[in-house]
C-alpha positions in Angstrom: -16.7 -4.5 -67.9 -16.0 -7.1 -65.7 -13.1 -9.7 -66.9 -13.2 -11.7 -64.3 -17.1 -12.4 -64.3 -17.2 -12.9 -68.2 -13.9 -15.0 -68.2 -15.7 -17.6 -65.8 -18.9 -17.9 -68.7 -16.2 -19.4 -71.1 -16.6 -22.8 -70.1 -14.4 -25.8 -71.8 -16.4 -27.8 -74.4 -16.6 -31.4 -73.6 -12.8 -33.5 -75.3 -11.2 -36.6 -75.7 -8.2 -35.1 -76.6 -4.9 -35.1 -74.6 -4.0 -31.4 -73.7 -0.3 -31.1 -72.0 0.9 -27.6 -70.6 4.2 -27.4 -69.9 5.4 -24.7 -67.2 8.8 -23.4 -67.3 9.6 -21.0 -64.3 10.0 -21.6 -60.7 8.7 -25.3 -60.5 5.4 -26.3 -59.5 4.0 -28.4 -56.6 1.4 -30.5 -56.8 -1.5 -29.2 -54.2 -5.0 -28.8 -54.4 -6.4 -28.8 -57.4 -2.9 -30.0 -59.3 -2.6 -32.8 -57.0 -2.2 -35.6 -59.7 -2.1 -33.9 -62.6 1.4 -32.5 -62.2 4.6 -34.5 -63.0 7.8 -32.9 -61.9 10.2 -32.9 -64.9 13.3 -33.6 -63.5 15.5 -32.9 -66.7 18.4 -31.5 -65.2 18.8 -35.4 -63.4 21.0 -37.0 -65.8 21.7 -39.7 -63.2 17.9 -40.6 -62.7 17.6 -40.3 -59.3 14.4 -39.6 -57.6 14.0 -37.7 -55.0 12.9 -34.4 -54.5 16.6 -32.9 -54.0 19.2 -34.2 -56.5 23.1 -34.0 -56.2 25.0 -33.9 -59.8 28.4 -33.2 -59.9 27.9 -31.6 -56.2 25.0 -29.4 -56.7 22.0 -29.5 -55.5 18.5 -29.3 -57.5 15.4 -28.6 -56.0 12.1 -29.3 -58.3 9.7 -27.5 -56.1 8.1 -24.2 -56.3 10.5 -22.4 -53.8 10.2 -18.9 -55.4 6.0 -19.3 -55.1 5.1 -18.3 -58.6 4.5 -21.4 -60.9 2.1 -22.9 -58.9 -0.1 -20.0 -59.5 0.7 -19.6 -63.2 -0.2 -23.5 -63.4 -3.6 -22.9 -61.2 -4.4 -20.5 -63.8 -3.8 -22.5 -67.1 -5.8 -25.9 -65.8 -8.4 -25.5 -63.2 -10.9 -24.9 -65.8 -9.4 -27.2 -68.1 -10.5 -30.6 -67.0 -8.8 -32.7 -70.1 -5.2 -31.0 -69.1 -2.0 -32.3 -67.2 0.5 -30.3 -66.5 4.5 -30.8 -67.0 6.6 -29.0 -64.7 10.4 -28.2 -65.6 12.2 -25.6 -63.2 14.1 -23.1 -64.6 15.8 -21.5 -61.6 18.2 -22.9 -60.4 21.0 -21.6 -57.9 23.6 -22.3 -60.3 21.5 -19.9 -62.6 19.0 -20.2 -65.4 18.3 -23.6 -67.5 16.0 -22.3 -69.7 17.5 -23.7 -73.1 17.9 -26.9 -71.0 14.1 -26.9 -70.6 12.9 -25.9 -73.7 14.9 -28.8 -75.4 13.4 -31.1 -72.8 9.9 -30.3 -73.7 11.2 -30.5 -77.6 12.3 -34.1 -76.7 8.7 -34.8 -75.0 6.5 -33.3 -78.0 8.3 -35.3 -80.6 8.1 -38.2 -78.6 4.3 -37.6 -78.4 2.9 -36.2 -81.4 -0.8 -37.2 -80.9 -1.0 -34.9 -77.9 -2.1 -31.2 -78.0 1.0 -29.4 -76.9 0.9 -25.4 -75.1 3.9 -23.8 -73.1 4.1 -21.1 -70.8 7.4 -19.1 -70.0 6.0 -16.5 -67.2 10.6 -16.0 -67.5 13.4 -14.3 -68.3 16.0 -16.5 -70.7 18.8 -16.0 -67.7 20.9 -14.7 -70.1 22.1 -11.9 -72.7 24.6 -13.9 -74.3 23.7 -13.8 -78.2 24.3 -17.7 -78.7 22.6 -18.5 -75.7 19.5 -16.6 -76.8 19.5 -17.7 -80.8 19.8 -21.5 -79.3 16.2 -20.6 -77.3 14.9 -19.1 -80.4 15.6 -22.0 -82.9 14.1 -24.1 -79.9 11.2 -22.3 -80.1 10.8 -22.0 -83.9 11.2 -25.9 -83.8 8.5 -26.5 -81.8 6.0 -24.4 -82.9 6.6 -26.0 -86.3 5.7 -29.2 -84.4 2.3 -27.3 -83.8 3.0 -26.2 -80.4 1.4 -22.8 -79.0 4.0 -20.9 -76.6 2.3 -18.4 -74.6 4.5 -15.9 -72.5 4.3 -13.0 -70.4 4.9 -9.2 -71.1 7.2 -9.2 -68.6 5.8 -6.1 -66.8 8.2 -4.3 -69.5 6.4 -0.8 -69.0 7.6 0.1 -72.6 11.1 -2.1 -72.7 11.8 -4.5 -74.9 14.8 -6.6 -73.7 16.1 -9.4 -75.7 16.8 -11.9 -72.7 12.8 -12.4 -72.5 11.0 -14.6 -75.1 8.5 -11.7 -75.9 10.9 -10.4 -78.2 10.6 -13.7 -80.5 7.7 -13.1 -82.9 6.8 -16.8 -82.7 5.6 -17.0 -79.3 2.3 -16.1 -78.6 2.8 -12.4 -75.9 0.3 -11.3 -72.9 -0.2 -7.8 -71.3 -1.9 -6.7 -68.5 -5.1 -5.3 -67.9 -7.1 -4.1 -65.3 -10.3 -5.8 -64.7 -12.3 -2.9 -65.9 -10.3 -3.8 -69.3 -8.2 -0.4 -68.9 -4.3 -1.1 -69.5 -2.8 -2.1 -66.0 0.1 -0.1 -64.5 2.3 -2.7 -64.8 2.0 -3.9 -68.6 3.6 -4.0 -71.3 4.4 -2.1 -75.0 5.6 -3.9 -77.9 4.9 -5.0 -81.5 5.4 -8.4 -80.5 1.8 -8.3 -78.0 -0.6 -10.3 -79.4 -3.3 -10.2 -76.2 -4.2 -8.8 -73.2 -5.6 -10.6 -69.7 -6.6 -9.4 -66.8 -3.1 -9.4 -64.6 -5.2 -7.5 -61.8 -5.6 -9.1 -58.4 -6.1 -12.5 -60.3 -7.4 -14.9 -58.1 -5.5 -18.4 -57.8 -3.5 -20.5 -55.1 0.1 -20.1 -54.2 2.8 -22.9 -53.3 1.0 -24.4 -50.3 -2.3 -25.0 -52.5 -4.0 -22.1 -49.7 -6.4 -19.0 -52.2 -4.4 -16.2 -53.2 -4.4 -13.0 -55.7 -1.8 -12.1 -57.9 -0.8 -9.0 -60.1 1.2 -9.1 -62.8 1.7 -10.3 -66.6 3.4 -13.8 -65.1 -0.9 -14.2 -64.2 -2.3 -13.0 -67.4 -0.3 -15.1 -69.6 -1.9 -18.8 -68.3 -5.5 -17.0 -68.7 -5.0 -16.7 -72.3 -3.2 -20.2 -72.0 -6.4 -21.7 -70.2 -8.6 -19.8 -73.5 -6.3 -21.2 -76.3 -6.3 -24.5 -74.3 -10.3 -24.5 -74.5 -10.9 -23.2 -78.8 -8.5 -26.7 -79.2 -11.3 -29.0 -77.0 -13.4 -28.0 -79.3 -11.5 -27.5 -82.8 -9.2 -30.6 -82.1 -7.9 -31.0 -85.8 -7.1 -26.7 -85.8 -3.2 -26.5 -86.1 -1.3 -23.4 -83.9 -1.1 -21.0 -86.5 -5.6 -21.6 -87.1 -5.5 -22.0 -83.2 -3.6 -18.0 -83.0 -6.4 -17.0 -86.1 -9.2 -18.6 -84.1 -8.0 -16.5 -80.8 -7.5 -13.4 -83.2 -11.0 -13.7 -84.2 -12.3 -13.8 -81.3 -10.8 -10.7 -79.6 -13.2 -7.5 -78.4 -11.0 -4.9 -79.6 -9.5 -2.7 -76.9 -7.1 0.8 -77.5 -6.6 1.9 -80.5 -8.3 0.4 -83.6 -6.9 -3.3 -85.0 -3.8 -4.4 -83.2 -1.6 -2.3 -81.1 1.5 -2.4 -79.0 -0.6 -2.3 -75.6 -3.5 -4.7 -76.3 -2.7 -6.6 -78.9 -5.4 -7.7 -81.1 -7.5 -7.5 -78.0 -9.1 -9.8 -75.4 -10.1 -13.2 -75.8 -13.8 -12.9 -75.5 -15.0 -16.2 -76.6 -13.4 -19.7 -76.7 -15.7 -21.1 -80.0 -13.5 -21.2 -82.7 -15.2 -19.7 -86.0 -15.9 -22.3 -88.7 -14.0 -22.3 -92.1 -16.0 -20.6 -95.2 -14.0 -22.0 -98.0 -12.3 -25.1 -98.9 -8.1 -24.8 -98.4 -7.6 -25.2 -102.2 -10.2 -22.9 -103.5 -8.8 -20.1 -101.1 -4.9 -21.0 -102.6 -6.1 -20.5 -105.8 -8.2 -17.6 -105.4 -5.3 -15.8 -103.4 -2.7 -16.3 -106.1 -5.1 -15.3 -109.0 -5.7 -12.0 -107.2 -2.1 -11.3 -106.7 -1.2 -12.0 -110.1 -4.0 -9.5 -111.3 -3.1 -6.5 -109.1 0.4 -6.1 -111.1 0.7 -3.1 -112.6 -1.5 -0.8 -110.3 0.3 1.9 -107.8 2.2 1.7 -104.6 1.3 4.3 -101.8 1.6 4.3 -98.1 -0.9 2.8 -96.1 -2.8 1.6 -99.7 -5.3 -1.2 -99.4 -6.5 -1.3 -102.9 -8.1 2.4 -102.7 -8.9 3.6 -106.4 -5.6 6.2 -106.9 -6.0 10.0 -107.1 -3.5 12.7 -106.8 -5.4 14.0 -103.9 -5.7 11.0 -102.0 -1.9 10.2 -102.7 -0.9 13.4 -101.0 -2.7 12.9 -97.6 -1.6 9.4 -97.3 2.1 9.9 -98.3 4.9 10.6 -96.1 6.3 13.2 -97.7 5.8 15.3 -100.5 8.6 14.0 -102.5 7.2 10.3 -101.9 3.9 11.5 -103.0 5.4 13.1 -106.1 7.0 9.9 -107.4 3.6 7.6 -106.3 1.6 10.2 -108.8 4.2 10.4 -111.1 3.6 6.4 -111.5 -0.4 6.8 -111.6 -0.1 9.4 -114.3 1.6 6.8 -116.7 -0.4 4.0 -115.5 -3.4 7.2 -116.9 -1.4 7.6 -119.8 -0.9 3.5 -121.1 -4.5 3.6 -120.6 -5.5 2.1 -117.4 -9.1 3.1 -116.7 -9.3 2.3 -112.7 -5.6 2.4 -110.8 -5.4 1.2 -107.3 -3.1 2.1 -104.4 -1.1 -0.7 -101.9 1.7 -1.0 -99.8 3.6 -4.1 -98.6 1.1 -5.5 -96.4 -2.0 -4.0 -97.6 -1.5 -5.4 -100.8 -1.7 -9.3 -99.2 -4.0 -7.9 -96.5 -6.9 -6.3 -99.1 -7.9 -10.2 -100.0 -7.2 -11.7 -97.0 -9.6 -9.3 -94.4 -12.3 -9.3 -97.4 -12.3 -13.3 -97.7 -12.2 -13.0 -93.1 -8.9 -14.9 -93.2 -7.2 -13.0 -91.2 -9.6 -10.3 -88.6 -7.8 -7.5 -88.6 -5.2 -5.2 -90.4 -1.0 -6.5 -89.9 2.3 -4.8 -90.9 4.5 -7.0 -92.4 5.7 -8.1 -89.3 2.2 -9.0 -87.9 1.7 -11.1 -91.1 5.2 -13.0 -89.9 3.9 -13.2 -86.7 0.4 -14.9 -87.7 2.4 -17.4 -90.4 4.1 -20.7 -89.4 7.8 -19.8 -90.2 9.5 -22.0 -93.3 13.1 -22.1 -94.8 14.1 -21.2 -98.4 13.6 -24.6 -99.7 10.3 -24.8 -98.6 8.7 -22.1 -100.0 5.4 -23.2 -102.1 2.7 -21.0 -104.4 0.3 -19.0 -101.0 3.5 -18.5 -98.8 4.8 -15.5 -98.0 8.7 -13.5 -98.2 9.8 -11.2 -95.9 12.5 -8.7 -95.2 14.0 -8.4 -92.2 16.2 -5.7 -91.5 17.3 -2.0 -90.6 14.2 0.1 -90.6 13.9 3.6 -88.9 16.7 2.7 -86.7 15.4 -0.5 -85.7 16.2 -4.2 -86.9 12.3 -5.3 -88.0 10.6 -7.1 -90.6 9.6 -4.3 -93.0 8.5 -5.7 -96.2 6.3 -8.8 -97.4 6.1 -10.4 -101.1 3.6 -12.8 -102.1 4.6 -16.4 -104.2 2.6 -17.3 -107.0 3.7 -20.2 -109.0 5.9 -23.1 -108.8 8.6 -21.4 -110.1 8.9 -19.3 -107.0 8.1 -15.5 -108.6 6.7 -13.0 -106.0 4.2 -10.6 -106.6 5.1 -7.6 -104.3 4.2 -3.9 -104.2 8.0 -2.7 -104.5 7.2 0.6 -104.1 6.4 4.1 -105.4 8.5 4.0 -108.4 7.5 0.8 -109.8 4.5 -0.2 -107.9 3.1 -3.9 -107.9 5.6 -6.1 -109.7 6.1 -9.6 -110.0 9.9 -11.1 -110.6 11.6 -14.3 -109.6 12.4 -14.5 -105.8 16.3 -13.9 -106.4 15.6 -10.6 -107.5 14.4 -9.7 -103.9 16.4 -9.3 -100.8 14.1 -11.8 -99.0 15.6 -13.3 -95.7 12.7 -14.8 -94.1 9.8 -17.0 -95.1 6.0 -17.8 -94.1 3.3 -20.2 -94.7 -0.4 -18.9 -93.6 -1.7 -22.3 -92.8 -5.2 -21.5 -93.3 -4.5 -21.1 -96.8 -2.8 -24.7 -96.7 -4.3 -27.1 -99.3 
């Protein structure tokens, strides 16, 4: 395998649209290739002076790329990308980090121009640990990915760690590990549930702050390859919103690692920029979803169930325990006994995911945090017949999303495979301990 060769084949279809990338990190500067398709965001100038150097209140701000980073990172996410400009807000500043700063900048910009195809790249840390400094970043993200904006960022070079000052730990942002250009999993890459892809971060080649050919190892220069790919599927699917944009990426992953997604590739890599033509009309598949939940009430609950036919045997290699798989046959021997011919076994996600791989909605097996991560996230009040209920919360020690219900009706009931006591259930959403909410938007009518 050689990335590198195969990622040059994916050329950008032919588009009219207007593609902006926004690059948050050490500032860009406008040589070679970027010559003229860089503006210089100068967001921290509330004065409006020009200038390359700016004095506010007695400090100084420099716009360019002084730390020799973002130049690359930009390289990377246009040069094959003809229809793109580029939008460059510093985040490094010698008074420290203006990340949040930044972020609402870009927010300011994509509302202002909603006809334009929108896709960030943070290759950064937030600058910060403090909790309100980092919730403000996340609802900045979460509103502008609502506004159909893809944000891509870097692993981090985390080697295992998951810290919360980076925006890989948000489950809305769109995360890239390393590779090697053989497609083994670089040195330097990361491990988390929040990876979605893997690039090659390998001796990339691109041009540093003087414009002059360089290589570059790390996740900072995987992150604008997968950029550049997502950047491409949208020249050619114009009318695709992010979360069909992610699905159409998802689909089109060669599966590395382990099988379906895992915490070191991701659903895989990006192996072709075509994005995969819808089957069925968006109210056919609402309906047909929510029919299908509302049948599978009264079947079983077991771990790891995807609508397998129940037996005692297969319970007790799939459970966790033997107590567990006690109480999940104690439940199929009444279903057996009330006179229930065929019983089938789900869990959580499997429940949701059964229809949704067979119908090739979604690719690939998810959790119930991978379904979060692959929905567009909703309040309360929004919540419609399709979307989808989560829990997040302590789990095995960890604070996670660990449980998905399914809405059915108008009146907001949930069909949900509880678990092994009860099985598949539906009740009205109060009755659930539901703290988060998602809309798959290719089920959107």
């Amino acid at each position: 395998m050689d990335i590198l060769s195969l990622n040059k084949k994916m050329v950008c279809p032919e588009s009219d649209i207007k593609l902006v990338g926004h690059i948050l990190g050490t500032g860009v500067n406008p040589v070679g290739i970027l010559a003229g398709r860089v503006e210089i965001v100068k967001y921290l100038d509330t004065e409006g002076k020009g200038g390359g150097a700016l004095k506010i209140g007695g400090k100084t701000y420099d716009y360019s790329d002084t730390g020799n980073h973002e130049t690359s990172v930009a390289y990377l996410a246009c040069h094959d990308v003809p229809n793109m400009r580029i939008r460059s807000y510093k985040v490094n500043m010698p008074d420290g980090g203006h990340a949040n700063e930044a972020l609402a900048a870009v927010l300011e910009y994509v509302k202002a121009h909603p006809s334009e195809r929108h896709i960030v790249n943070m290759s950064i840390s937030l600058g910060s640990n403090d909790l309100s400094y980092i919730n403000r970043a996340h609802d900045l993200i979460k509103q502008l990915v609502a506004l159909n904006v893809a944000i891509v960022v870097s692993g981090t070079n985390a080697r295992g760690k998951m810290e919360n000052k980076y925006p890989q730990c948000f489950y809305e942002v769109i995360v890239v590990s390393g590779l090697n250009n053989n497609g083994t999993r670089g040195a330097f890459a990361s491990q988390a549930d929040t990876v979605d892809f893997c690039e090659i971060g390998q001796e990339v080649p691109t041009i540093d702050n003087t414009g002059k050919p360089v290589r570059r190892i790390g996740e900072s220069f995987a992150s604008p390859i997968v950029f550049s790919k997502l950047a491409k599927i949208w020249c050619g699917n114009p009318d695709l919103t992010e979360p069909q944009l992610y699905e159409a990426a998802v689909k089109n992953t060669l599966d590395l690692g382990a099988d379906g997604h895992d915490p070191y590739f991701g659903w895989g890599w990006i192996q072709s920029v075509k994005a995969p033509a819808a089957t069925v009309r968006p109210l056919a598949k609402i309906s047909a979803f929510v029919s299908w939940l509302k049948a599978q009430v009264g079947h079983i609950y077991m771990w790891g169930g995807q609508g397998e036919t129940a037996t005692e045997s297969l319970i007790k290699r799939r459970e966790t325990s033997t107590a567990n798989a006690n109480r999940a046959i104690a439940l199929l021997r009444k279903r057996k006994a009330e006179g229930m011919e065929t019983v089938l076994a789900y869990d959580c996600s499997g429940l949701g995911m059964k229809w949704l791989m067979d119908k090739k909605i979604l690719p690939k097996d998810l959790t119930a945090a991978g379904m979060y991560s692959v929905c567009q996230k909703i309040t309360k009040a929004d919540l419609k017949a399709r979307d989808m209920v989560f829990v997040y919360g302590l789990s095995r020690g960890k604070m996670k999303i660990h449980h998905v219900g399914y809405v059915v009706d108008d009146s907001l009931n949930v069909v949900e495979a509880m678990g092994r006591d009860v099985g598949v259930v539906m009740r009205p959403l109060s009755a659930g301990k539901w703290n988060r909410y998602g809309r798959l938007n290719s089920l959107q009518g």
